[in-house]
C-alpha positions as CSV (number, residue, x, y, z in Angstrom):
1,X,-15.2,-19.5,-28.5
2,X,-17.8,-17.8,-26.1
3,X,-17.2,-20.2,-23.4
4,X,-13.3,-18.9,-23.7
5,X,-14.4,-15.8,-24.0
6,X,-16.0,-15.9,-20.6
7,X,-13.6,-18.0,-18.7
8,X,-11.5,-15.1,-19.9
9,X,-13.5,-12.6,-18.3
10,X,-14.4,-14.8,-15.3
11,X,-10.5,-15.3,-14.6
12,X,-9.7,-11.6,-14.2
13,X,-13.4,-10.9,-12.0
14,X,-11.8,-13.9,-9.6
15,X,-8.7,-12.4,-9.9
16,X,-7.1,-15.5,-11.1
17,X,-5.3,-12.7,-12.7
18,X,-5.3,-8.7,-13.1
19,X,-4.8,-9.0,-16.6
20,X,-3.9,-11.6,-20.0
21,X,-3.9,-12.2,-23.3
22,X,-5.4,-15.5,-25.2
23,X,-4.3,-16.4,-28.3
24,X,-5.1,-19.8,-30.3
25,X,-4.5,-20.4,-33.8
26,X,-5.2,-23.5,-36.3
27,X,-3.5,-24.8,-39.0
28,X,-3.3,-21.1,-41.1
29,X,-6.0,-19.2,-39.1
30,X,-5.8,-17.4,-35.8
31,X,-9.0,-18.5,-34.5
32,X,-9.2,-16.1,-31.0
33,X,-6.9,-13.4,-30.0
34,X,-8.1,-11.5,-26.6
35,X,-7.6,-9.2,-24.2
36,X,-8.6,-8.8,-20.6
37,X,-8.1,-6.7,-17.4
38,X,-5.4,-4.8,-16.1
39,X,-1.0,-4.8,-17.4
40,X,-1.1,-2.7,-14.1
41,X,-3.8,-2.8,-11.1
42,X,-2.0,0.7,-9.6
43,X,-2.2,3.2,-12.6
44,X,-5.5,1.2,-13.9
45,X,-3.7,0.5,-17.1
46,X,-5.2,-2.2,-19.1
47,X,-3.8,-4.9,-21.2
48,X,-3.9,-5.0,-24.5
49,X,-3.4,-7.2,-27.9
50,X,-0.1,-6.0,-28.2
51,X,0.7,-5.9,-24.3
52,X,4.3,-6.7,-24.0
53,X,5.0,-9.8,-20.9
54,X,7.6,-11.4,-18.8
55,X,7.8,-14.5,-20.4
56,X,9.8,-16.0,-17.5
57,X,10.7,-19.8,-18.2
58,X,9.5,-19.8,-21.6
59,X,13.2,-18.5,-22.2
60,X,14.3,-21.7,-21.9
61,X,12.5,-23.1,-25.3
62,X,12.2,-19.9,-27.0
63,X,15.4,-18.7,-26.5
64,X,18.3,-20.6,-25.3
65,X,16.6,-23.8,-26.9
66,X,16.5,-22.4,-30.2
67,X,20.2,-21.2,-29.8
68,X,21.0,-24.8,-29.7
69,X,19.2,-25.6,-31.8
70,X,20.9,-23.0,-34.5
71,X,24.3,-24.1,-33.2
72,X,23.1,-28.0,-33.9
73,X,22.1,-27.0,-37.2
74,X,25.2,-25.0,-38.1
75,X,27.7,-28.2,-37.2
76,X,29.1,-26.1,-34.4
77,X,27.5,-28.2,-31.3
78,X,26.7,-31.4,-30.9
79,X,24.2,-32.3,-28.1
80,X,25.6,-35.6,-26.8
81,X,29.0,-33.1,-26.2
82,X,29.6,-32.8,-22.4
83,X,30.5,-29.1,-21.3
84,X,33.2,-30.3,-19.5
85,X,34.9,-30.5,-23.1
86,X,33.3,-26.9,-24.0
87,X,34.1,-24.7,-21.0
88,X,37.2,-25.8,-19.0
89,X,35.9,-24.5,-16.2
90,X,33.9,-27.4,-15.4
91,X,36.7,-30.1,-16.4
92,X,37.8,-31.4,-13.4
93,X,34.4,-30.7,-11.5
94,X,31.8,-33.8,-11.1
95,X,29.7,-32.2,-13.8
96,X,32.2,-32.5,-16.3
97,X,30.2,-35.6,-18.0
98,X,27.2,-34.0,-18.3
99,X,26.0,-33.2,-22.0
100,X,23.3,-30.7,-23.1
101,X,21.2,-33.5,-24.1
102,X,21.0,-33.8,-20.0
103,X,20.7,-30.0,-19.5
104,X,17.7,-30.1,-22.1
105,X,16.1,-32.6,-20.9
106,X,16.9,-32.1,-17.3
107,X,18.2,-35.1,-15.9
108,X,22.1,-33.5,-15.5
109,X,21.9,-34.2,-11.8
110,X,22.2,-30.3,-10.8
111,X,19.1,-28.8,-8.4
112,X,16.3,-26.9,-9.4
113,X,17.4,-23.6,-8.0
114,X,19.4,-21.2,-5.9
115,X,19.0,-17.4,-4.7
116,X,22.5,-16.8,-6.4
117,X,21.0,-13.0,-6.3
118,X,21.7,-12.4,-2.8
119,X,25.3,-12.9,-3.3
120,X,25.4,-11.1,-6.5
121,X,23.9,-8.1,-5.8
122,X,26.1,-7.3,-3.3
123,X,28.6,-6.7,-6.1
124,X,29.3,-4.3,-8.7
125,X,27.3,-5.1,-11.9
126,X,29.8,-5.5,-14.2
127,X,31.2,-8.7,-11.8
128,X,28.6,-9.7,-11.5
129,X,28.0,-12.4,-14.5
130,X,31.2,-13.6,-14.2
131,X,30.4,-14.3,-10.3
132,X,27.4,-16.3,-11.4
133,X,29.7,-18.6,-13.3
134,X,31.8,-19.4,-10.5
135,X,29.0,-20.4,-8.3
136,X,28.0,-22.7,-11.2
137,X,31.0,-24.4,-11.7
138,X,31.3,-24.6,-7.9
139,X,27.4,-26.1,-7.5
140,X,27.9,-29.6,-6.6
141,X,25.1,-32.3,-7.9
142,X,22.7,-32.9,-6.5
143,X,22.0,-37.2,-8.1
144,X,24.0,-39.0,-10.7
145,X,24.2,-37.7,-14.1
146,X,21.1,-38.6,-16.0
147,X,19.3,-41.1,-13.6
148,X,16.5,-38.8,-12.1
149,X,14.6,-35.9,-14.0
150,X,14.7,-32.5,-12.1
151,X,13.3,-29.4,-13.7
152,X,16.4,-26.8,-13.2
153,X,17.1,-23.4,-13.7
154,X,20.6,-24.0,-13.2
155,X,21.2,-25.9,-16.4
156,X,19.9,-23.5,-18.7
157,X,22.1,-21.0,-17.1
158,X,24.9,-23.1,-18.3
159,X,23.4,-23.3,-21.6
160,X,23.3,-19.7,-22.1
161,X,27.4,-20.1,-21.4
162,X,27.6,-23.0,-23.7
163,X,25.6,-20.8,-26.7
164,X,28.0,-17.6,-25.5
165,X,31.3,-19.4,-25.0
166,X,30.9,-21.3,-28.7
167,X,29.5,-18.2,-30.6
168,X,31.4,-15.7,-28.8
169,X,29.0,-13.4,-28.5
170,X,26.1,-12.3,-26.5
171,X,23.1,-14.6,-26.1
172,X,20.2,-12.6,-26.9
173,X,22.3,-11.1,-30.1
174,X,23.2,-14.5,-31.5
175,X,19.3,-15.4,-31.0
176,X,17.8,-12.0,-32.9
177,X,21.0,-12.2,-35.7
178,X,20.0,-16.2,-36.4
179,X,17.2,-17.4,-35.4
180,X,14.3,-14.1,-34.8
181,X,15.0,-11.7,-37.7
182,X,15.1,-14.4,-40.4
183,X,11.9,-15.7,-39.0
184,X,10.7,-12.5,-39.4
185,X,10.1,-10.9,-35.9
186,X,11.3,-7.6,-34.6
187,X,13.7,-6.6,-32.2
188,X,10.4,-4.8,-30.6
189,X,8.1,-7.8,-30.1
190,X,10.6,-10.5,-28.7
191,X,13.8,-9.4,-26.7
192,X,15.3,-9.3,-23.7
193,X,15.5,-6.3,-21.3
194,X,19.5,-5.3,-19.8
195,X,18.2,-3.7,-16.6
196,X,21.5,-0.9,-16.9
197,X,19.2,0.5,-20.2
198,X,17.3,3.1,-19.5
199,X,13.5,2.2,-19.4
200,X,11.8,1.4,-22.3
201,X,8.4,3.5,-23.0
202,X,6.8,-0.1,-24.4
203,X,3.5,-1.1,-23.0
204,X,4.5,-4.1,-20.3
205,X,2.6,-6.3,-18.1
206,X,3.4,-5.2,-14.4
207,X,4.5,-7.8,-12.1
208,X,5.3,-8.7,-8.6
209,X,6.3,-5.7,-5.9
210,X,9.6,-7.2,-5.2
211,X,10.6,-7.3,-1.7
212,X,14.6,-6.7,-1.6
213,X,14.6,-4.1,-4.9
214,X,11.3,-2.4,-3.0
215,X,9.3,-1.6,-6.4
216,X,7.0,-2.9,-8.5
217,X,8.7,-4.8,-11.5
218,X,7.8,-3.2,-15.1
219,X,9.6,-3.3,-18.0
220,X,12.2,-5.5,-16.1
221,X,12.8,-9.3,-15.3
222,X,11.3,-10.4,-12.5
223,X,13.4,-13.1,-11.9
224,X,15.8,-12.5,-9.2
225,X,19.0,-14.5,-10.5
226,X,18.1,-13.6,-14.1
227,X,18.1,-9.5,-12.9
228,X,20.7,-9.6,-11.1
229,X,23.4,-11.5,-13.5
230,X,22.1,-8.4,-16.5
231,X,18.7,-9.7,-17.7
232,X,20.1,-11.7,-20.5
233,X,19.5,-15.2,-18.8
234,X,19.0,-18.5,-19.9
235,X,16.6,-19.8,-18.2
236,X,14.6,-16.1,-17.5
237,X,14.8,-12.4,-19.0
238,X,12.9,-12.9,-22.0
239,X,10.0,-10.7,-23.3
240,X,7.6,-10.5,-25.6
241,X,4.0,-10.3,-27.3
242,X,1.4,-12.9,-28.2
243,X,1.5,-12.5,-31.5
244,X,5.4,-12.8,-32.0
245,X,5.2,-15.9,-29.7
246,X,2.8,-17.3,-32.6
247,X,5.0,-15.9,-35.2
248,X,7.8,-18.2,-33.7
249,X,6.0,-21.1,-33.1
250,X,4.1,-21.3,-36.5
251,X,7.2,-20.8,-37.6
252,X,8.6,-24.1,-35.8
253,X,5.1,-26.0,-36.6
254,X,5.5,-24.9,-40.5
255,X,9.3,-26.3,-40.1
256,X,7.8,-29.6,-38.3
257,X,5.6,-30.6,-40.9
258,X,8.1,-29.6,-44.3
259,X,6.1,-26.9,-45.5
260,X,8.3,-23.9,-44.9
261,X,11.4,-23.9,-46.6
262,X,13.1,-20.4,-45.9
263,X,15.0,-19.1,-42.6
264,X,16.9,-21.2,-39.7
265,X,16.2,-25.1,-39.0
266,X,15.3,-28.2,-41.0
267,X,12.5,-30.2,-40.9
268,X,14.4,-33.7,-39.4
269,X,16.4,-31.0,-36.4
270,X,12.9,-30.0,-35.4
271,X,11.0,-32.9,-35.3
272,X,14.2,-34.3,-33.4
273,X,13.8,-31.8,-31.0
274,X,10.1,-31.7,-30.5
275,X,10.5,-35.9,-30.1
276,X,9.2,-36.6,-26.4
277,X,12.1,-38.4,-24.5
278,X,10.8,-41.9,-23.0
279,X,13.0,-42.2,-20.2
280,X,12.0,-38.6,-19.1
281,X,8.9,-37.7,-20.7
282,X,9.9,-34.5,-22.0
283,X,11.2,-33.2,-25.3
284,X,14.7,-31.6,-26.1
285,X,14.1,-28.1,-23.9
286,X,10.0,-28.2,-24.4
287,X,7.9,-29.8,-21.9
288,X,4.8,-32.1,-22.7
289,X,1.8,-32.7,-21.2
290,X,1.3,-34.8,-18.2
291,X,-0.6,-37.9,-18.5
292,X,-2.4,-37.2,-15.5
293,X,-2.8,-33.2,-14.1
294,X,-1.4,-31.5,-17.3
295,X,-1.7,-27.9,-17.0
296,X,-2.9,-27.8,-21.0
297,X,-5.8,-30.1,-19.9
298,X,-6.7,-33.5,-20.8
299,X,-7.6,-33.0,-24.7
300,X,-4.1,-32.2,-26.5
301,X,-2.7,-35.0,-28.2
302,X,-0.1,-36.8,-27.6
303,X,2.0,-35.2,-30.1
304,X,2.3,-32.3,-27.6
305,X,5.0,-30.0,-27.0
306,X,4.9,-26.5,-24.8
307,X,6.2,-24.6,-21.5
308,X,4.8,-23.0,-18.4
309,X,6.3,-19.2,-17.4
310,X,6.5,-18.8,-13.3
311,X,4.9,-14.9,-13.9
312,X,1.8,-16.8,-15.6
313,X,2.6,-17.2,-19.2
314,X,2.4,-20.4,-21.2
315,X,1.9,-22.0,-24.6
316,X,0.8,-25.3,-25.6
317,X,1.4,-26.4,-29.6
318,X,-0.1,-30.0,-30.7
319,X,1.7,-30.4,-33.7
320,X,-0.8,-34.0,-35.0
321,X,-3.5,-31.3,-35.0
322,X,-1.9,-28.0,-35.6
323,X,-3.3,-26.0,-32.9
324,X,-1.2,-23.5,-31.2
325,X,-2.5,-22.2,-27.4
326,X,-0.7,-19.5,-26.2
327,X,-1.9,-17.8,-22.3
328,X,0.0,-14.7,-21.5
329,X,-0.6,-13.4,-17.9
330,X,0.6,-11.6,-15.0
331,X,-0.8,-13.4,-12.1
332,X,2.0,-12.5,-10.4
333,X,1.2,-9.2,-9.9
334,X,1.1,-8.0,-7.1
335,X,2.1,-11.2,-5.5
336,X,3.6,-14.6,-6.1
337,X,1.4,-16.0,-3.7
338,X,-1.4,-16.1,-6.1
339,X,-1.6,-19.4,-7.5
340,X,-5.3,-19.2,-8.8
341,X,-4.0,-20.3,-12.1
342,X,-2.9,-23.8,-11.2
343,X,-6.5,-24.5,-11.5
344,X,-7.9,-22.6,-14.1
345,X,-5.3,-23.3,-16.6
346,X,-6.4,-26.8,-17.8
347,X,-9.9,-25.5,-17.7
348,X,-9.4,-23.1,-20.3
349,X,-7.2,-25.6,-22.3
350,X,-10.2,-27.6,-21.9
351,X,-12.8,-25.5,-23.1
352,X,-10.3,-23.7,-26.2
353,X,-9.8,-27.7,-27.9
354,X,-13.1,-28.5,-27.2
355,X,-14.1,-25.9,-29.2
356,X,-11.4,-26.8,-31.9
357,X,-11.6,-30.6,-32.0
């Protein structure tokens, strides 16, 4: 690994980066765990193993995914159920046939985002959730229910209302309560962050100096929408380390391939889940490598499931081979307009399974 090891080092000189964390593990060994440059260029403070990062859109599949997933598994959801039949909000609205098979694999017809923050920030937190709703319900589509794949941030949001409206409680306590603590990872390592709580004293990765709040995000979601609807969003607010990212997703890969037999999930859910799609190329809330420009390179297999993070995180899992990739960053600090990474991620995907395989 000492060509990882300097492409590591190489990324934060360039400043790809100020500062990330590598893991990669195989079958049952971590094979590299690193850490390089800076959680905070300002202060000088440098990242760590245990650094604590936005994860951005890897909420979707390791948070409001696995809520589904535990809902699935408990007989309480079905996923070819349209939310039209769930939340009667949306049932006489043209989304009223869409079914969270469509919101997971993103082909419900809804766009790929809007700055719902501007409107909501303007009022009172405590309306502010409930306002989000409304502009969901009242979000037209964009093409026909399940002809055309469009990643969206929109239909995770509804998930997350879905998870809440069924379970009756909040998101990020159904998650911890059924599927986190019986895996086995604290309420320290993987959470999400109510921007109301006072700040916590954990190590974070800083991240973008964000224009209309006029700071430097740490220790809260960057994500505009996901901040200003409480930090507890579906498609953004989640946090957490490295190593309870690998905690998870062995977890999954242990489930996948029947050799763990405690805690949430069965072996035929997650393989059903982890299935890539043919009509849309993607798997039930994961993503999959491209066949052509993949940002995990050109050497995972096609067995392939993982997730990209807007703030610079990602992890890549080929379950034919075992390997689990995981590339926490904040390239986003101090500015979105970084996008050094686009390049450099395949090449350290690259170089980490040519090492491996």
């Amino acid at each position: 690994m000492d060509r990882v090891d300097a492409l590591m080092k190489q990324a934060v000189s360039d400043s790809v980066f100020p500062g990330g964390v590598l893991l990669v593990h195989k079958d049952a060994s971590l094979v590299f765990h690193g850490a390089y440059g800076y959680s905070d260029i300002f202060s000088s403070n440098k990242i760590s193993l245990a650094t604590i990062f936005d994860l951005a859109s890897l909420t979707k599949p390791l948070a409001t995914t696995l809520a589904v997933m535990r809902l699935v598994e408990l007989g309480r959801l079905d996923i070819n159920r349209n939310i039209g039949s769930i939340i009667h909000y949306f049932k006489n609205t043209d989304k009223a046939g869409v079914t969270i098979l469509n919101l997971l694999l993103h082909n419900s017809g809804l766009c790929d985002y809007r700055p719902y923050y501007k409107e909501l920030f303007m009022l009172p937190p405590k309306k502010r959730k409930d306002r989000l709703r409304i502009l969901l319900t009242k979000e037209s589509l964009i093409n026909s229910i399940g002809k055309r794949v469009l990643y969206s941030d929109l239909g995770f949001m509804i998930l997350a209302w879905v998870v809440e409206e069924i379970t009756k409680t909040r998101l990020d306590n159904f998650l911890y309560n059924e599927v986190y603590s019986p895996v086995g990872i604290d309420s320290d390592s993987l959470f999400y962050i109510d921007p109301s709580a006072p700040p916590s004293e954990k190590c974070f990765a800083a991240t973008e100096f964000c224009r209309w709040r006029n700071t430097i995000s740490n220790g809260v979601v960057h994500d505009e929408n996901a901040y200003a609807a409480g930090g507890i969003g579906g498609h953004s607010g989640l946090f957490g380390s490295a190593i309870a990212i690998k905690i998870l997703l062995l977890f999954l890969l242990r489930k996948y391939h029947g050799c763990q037999d405690t805690g949430p999930f069965n072996e035929d859910l997650v393989k059903s889940f982890f299935l890539r799609d043919s009509g849309t190329g993607r798997a039930l809330g994961f993503d999959t490598p491209s066949p052509r420009g993949s940002a995990g390179g050109r050497l995972f297999s096609e067995k392939t499931v993982g997730h990209l993070g807007f703030t610079g995180t990602s992890f890549w899992m080929d379950l034919k081979r075992s390997i689990i990739v995981i590339l926490l960053t904040n390239r986003v600090h101090p500015s979105r307009n970084n996008n050094k990474i686009k390049l450099f991620r395949p090449q350290l995907h690259d170089a980490v399974m040519a090492d491996l395989v």
